[in-house]
N, C-alpha and C positions, 0 to 999 in steps of 0.2 A: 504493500500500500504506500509506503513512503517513498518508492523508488515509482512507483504511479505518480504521485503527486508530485515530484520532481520534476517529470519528465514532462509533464502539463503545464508547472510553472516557467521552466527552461523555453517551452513551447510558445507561450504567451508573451515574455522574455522576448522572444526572437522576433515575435508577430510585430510588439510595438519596436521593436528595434525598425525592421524592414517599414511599418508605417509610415515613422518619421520619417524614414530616409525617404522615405516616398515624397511624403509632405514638402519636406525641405526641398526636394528638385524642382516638383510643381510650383513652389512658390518662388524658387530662383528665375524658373522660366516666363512665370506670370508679371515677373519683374524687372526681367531682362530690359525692354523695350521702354520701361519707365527710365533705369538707369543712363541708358544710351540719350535721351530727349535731356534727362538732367546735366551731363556733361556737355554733352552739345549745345546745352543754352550758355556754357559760359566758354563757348569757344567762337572764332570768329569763323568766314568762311572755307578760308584756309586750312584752317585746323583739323575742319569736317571733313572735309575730300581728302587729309594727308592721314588722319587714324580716326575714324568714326565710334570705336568705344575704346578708346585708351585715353588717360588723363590729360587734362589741358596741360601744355607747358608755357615758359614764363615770354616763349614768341605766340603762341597763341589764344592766351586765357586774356579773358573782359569781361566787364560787368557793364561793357552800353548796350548789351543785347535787351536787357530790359526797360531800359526807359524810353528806347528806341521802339517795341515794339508795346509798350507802355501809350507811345503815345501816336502809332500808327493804326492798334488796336479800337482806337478812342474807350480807352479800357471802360473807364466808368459810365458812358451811355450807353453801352454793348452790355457792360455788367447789370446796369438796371434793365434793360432791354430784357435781356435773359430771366433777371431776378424777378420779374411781374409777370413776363409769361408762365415761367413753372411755376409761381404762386398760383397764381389766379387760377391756371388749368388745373391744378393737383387737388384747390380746394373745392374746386365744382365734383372733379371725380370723383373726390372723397363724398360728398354730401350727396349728388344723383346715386353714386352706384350702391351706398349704405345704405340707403332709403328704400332703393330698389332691389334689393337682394333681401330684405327686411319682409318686404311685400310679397314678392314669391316663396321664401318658406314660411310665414304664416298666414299665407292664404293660399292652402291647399288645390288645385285645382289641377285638369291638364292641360288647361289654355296656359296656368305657370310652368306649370311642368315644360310646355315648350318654347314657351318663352327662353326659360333658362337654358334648354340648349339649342337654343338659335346662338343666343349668347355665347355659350362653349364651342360651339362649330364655328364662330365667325375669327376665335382666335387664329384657325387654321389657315385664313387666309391671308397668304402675304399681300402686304402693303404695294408692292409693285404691280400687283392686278388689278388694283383701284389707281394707281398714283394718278394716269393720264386721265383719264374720265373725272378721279377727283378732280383735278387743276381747271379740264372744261368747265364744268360745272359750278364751282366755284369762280368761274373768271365772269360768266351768266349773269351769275347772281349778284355778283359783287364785293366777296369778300373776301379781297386776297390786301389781306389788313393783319393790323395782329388780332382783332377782337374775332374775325374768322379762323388764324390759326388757333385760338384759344379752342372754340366749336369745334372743329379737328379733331385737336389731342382730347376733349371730351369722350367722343364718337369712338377713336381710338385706344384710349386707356379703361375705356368703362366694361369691358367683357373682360380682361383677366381679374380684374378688381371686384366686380360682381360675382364672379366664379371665388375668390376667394371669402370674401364677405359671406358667400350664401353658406359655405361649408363649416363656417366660423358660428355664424349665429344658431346654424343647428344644433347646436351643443349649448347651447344658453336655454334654462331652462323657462319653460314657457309660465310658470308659476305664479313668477315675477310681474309678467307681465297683466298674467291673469286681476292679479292682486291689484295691480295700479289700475285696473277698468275699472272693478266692482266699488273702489275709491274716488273713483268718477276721474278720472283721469285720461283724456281727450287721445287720440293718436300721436298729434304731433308734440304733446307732454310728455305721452309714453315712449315715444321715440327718442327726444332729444335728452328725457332726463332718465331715462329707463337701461335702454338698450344703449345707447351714445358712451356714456360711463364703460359699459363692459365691454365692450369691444377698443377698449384705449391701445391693447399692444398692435392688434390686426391695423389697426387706422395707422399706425405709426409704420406700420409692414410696409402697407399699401402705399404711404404717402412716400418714402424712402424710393421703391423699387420706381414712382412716377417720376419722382425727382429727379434722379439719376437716367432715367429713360428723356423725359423732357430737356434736362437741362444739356445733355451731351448733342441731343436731336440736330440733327444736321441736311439730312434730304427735304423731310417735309418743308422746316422753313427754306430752304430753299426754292424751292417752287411757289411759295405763298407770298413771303413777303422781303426778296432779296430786292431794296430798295435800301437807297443811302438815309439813315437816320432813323433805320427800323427792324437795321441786320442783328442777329445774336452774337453770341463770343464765338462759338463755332464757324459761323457764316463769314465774320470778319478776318478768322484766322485764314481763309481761302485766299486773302487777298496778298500773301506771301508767296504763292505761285503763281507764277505768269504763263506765258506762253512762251517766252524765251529765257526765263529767268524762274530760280525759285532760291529763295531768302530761309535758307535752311536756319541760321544764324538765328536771326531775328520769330521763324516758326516755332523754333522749337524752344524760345524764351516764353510767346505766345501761349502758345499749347501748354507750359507748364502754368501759367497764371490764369488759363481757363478751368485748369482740373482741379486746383488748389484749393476754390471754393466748395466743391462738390465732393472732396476728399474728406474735406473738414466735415461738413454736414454726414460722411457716410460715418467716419470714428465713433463721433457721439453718436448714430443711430445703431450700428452693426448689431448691438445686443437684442433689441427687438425685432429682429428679421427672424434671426431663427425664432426667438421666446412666442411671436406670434403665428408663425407658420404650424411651430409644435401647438401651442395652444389649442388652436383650431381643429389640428388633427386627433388629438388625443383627449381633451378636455371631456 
């Protein structure tokens, strides 16, 4: 028995051995292509075409790669630019698709029943089978504005988000909610001080994974609203490629000052990506 029990811990022993080593590669590799954009931002042209991931030296290292593309970026209209469409859009998702995913699991029926997976089916369609006919259609109507792309990414983020939401609140027990009726307490009381409260980690899930989806988004706005004093941080970093030229230098100082925000905001969220996803599933 003790030569059993050895040979299982040894066993186990090896497992997390080989895991991490897993881990650690995965995460070298996932990291590689950051590393490279980080040195490269404090190199000049030069630099980059003579060693593209080995350290700046003292003919090719600067720091005007930044204020350079600091103020070719128009960092801060670009940055609000950016910072109101992913608000605005993330909190509309959040509030239609909770509300709506609220209403098909407890109102039982099979007209929800298919509602909801229209919604699950429609994830499967890539974006590029709509792109052209969106842009028509949108060009029709009128609203190739930001307050149009905002309607967009509604349209577009509200089926994974509904799908998550709905799997979430099945697991909230209906008691609760029973209790806050027979209290005379109205639906949209019961929703926003009932249900709103307990789904705080999934809201945090959801609004994370938009965040990061929206604020990186780079094709849609493009087709919508690539217009001078209305492009995002993405769309402006475009403007370091040319057709005969591309400002590797100055992109890749760029590129680091658009993800930096959206880095920060992932730190302090990571924890409740998993905590809400498990919730949901297991609660």
């Amino acid at each position: 028995m003790a030569e059993t029990k050895n040979v299982k811990r040894d066993s186990k022993g090896a497992q997390r051995i080989i895991m991490g080593a897993a881990g650690l590669f995965l995460g070298c590799l996932f990291l590689f292509p950051i590393y490279i954009l980080v040195l490269n931002s404090f190199k000049n042209t030069k630099g980059i075409f003579t060693d593209v991931i080995g350290f700046p030296n003292a003919a090719t290292f600067t720091l005007a790669n930044y204020p350079n593309a600091f103020e070719a970026l128009e960092y801060i209209r670009s940055f609000m630019n950016s910072l109101t469409i992913t608000v605005i859009a993330t909190v509309l998702i959040l509030l239609i698709s909770a509300m709506a995913a609220w209403v098909l699991v407890r109102y039982k029926t099979k007209t929800s029943k298919i509602i909801f997976f229209l919604f699950a089916a429609s994830m499967l369609i890539p974006f590029q089978c709509v792109m052209l006919p969106l842009v028509g259609f949108a060009s029709r109507i009128g609203i190739m504005n930001p307050q149009g792309l905002i309607f967009m990414y509604m349209g577009f983020g509200s089926s994974m988000s509904i799908v998550m939401f709905h799997s979430f609140i099945k697991n909230i027990p209906e008691e609760l909610e029973e209790a806050a009726t027979i209290d005379g307490c109205g639906s949209f009381r019961l929703f926003f001080s009932i249900v709103i409260p307990l789904m705080r980690t999934i809201l945090i899930t959801v609004a994370v994974l938009n965040v990061m989806w929206i604020w990186n988004d780079y094709l849609l706005p493009s087709l919508i609203i690539n217009k001078p004093g209305w492009q995002t941080l993405p769309l402006k970093t475009y403007l370091f490629f040319g057709q005969f030229a591309k400002r590797w230098d100055l992109a890749s100082a760029g590129l680091i000052m658009c993800i930096i925000p959206i880095i920060i905001f992932y730190l302090c969220c990571q924890k409740y990506i998993v905590k809400g996803i498990t919730d949901g599933a297991i609660k």
